[in-house]
N, C-alpha and C positions, 0 to 999 in steps of 0.2 A: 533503836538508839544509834545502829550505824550510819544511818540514814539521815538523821539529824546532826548525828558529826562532821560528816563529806558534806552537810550544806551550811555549817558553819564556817567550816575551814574556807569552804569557794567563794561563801558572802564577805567573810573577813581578808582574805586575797585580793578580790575584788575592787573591796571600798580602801583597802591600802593603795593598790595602784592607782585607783583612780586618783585619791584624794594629792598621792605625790608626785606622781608623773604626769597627771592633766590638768588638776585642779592649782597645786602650789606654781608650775612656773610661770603659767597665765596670769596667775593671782601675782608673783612678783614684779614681772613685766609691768601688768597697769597700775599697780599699785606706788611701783615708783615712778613711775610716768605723770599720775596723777599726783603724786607728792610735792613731788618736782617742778608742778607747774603752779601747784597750791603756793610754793615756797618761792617763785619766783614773781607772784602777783599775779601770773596769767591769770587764773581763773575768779579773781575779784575781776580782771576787765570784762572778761567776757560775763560775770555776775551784771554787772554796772550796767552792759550795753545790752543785754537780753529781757532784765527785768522792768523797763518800760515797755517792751512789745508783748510781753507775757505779763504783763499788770489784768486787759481786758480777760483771761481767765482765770482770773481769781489768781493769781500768782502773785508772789512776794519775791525782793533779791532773795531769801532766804528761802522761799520752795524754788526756784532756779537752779538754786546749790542742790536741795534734794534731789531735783531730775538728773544731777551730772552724776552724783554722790550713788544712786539706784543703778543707771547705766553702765558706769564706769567701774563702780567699786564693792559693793555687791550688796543685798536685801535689807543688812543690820544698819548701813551704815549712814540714809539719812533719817536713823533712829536717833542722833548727837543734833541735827538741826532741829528736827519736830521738837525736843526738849528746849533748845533754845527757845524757838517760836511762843512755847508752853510760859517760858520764864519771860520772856522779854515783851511781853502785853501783845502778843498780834491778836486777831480779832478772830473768835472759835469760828467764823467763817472761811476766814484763810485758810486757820489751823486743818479746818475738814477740808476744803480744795486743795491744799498739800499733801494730805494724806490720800485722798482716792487719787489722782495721781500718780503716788508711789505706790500703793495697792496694783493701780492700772499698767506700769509700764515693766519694762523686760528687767528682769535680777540678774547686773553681770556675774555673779558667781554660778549660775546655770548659764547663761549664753556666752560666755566670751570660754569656756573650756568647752563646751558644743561646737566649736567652729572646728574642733579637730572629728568629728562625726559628720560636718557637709553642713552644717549652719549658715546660712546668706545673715553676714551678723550686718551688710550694709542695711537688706530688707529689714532686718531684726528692729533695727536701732530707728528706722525711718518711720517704722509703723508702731514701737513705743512711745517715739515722739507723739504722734498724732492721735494716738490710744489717749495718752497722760496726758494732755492738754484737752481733750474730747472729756475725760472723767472729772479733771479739775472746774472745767465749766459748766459742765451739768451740778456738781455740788454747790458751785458758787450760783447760781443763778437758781436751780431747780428747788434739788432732797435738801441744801443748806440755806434755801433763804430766810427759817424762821429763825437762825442762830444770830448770834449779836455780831455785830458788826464793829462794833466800838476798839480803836485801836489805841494802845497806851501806848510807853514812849517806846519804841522799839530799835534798838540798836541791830544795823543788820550788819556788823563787823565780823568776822568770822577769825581769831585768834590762830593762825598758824605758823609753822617753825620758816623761819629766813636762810636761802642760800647763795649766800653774798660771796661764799670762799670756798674753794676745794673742799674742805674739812665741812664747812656745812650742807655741799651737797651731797659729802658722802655720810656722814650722820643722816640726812633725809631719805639716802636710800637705805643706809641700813635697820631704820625705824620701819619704812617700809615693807622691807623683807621681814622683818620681824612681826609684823602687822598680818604678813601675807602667810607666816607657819602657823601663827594662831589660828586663822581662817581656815586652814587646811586640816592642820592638824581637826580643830572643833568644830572638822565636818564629818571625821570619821565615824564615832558614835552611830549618828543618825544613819549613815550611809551603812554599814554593819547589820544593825537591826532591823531597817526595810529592807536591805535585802534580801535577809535571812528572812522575814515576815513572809515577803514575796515569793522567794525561792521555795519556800514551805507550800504555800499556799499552790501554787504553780506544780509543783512534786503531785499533793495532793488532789489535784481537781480543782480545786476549790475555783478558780479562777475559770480554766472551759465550762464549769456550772454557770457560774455567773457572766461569762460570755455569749454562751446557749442560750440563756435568758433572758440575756439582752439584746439578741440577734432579729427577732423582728423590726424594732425600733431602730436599731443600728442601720440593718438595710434600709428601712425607709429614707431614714435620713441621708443616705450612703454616705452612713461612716464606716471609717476601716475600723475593724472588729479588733484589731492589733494593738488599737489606743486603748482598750478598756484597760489593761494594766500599768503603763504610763500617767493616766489619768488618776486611776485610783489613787495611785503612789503619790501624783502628785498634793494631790487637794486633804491627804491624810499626813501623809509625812513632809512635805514640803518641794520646794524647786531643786536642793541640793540632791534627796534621795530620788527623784524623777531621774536627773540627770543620769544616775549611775544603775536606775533599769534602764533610760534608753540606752548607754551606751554597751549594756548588755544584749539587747533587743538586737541594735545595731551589727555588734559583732558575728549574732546567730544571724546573719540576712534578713532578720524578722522585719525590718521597718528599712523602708527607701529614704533616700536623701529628698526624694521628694516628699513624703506623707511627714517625715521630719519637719521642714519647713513651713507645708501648711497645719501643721498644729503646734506651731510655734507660739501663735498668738493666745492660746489659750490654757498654753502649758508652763509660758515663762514665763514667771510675775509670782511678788512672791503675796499675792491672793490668797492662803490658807491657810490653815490652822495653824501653823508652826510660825509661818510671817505676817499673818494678823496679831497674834498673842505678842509677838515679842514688838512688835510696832509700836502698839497702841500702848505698851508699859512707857512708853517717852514720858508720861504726863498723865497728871489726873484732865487736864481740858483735852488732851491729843482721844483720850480712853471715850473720851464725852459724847465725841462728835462722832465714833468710830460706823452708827449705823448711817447716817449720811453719806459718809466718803466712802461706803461699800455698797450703796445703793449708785454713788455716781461711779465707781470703779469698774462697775458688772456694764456701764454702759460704753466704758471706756476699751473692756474687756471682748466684746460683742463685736466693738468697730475692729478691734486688731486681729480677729479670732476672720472675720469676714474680710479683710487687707490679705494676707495670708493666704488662704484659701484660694483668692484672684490671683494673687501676682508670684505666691510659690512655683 
């Protein structure tokens, strides 16, 4: 029982600081940055001028917004456009090349508070680009070509608050910050529990068993033997609780800024259980198309996973 107290107390410790001291002021910084420019038009121009180059991979103005929305602002959050897309007639082929996509590319709420662990967030950003456009066009051309195509009237306007006046661009940041406690705050939970899951598991064995295990395969492949717990965490509990074993990993010398980097591409995305489920709830057509856009996602996945590895 003591034992299990001392690894509550240190998981709960833990996923406190991370969540306020790494996670909240990164999250307020882009959070109002990105508000802020929502609010001043920027990002409909740069929607307007992106979304005919990014038409040929199955992109719409409105998965444009997604890619900025994943990057920028973190996994839940182009869960507000897929519902649009869902209600405004785009075509379940879009809808699946928007989604593997967002599946494929980096979740700022895991990489943009990584960069205080040694994160190359310029590599990061450069090679989810190229990942999420890789996965968007295998869906749309490949796993999505027998989906319907047919597109009804589709409004790609996106409603958001104007800062015309002092007073309005400080209401936008302070929706912002506000935006960015909930994020924070409603990360602790998860980050608590896998902890404490891992921290268990780790106390216990359980984890050198399952590394021992996996140690032929691992060397073949030569992989560092140090991801089996990062990975696990990730693909079970999500990008958020990843973050906060690596930055444990990190603190014990366990993992380089280098082996960081080259498993960036397969560790940041919010690809699992926790960021598939809450994705695919956008819509009953978003839910529809979900094995397509995860067949082109793992393709999108592969390319970034293989980016990484080169140029880490």
């Amino acid at each position: 029982m003591e034992i299990l107290i001392d690894i509550l107390l240190k998981a709960g410790r833990s996923a406190v600081e991370l969540s306020l001291f790494v996670l909240l002021p990164v999250m307020v910084v882009m959070l109002s940055l990105m508000r802020l420019l929502e609010a001043r038009g920027a990002l409909d121009w740069v929607v307007a001028k992106l979304a005919p180059v990014l038409k040929p991979f199955g992109l719409t103005g409105l998965g444009v917004f997604a890619a900025v929305q994943i990057n920028f602002v973190s996994f839940a959050a182009p869960m507000a456009t897929l519902t649009m897309m869902d209600q405004r007639g785009a075509s379940d082929r879009h809808i699946a090349a928007t989604l593997a996509m967002v599946f494929a590319m980096s979740q700022a709420n895991a990489a943009l508070p990584m960069m205080t662990m040694g994160l190359d967030i310029g590599l990061t950003l450069l090679w989810s680009l190229i990942g999420g456009l890789a996965a968007a066009a295998a869906t749309y051309y490949l796993f999505g070509r027998g989906l319907s195509a047919a597109e009804g009237v589709v409004d790609e306007h996106l409603a958001h608050p104007v800062a015309e006046s002092a007073k309005g661009v400080l209401d936008v940041i302070n929706r912002a910050g506000a935006e960015a406690f909930k994020l924070a705050v409603g990360a602790i939970p998860m980050l608590v529990l896998s902890l404490v899951v891992v921290t268990a598991l780790r106390t216990f064995g359980a984890i050198d068993l399952l590394t021992a295990l996996l140690a032929p395969l691992l060397d073949a492949l030569a992989i560092d033997r140090m991801l089996v717990l990062p990975t696990l965490t990730k693909y079970l509990a999500g990008g958020t609780a990843m973050m906060g074993v690596m930055d444990e990993m990190r603190r014990a010398g366990q993992v380089s800024v280098e082996l960081l980097n080259a498993s960036a591409g397969f560790l940041i995305s919010p690809f699992d259980l926790p960021g598939v489920a809450v994705l695919i709830a956008a819509g009953p057509r978003v839910a529809k198309v979900w094995k397509p856009a995860a067949l082109g996602a793992c393709i999108g996945i592969a390319l970034r996973t293989i980016g990484h590895i080169v140029f880490a």
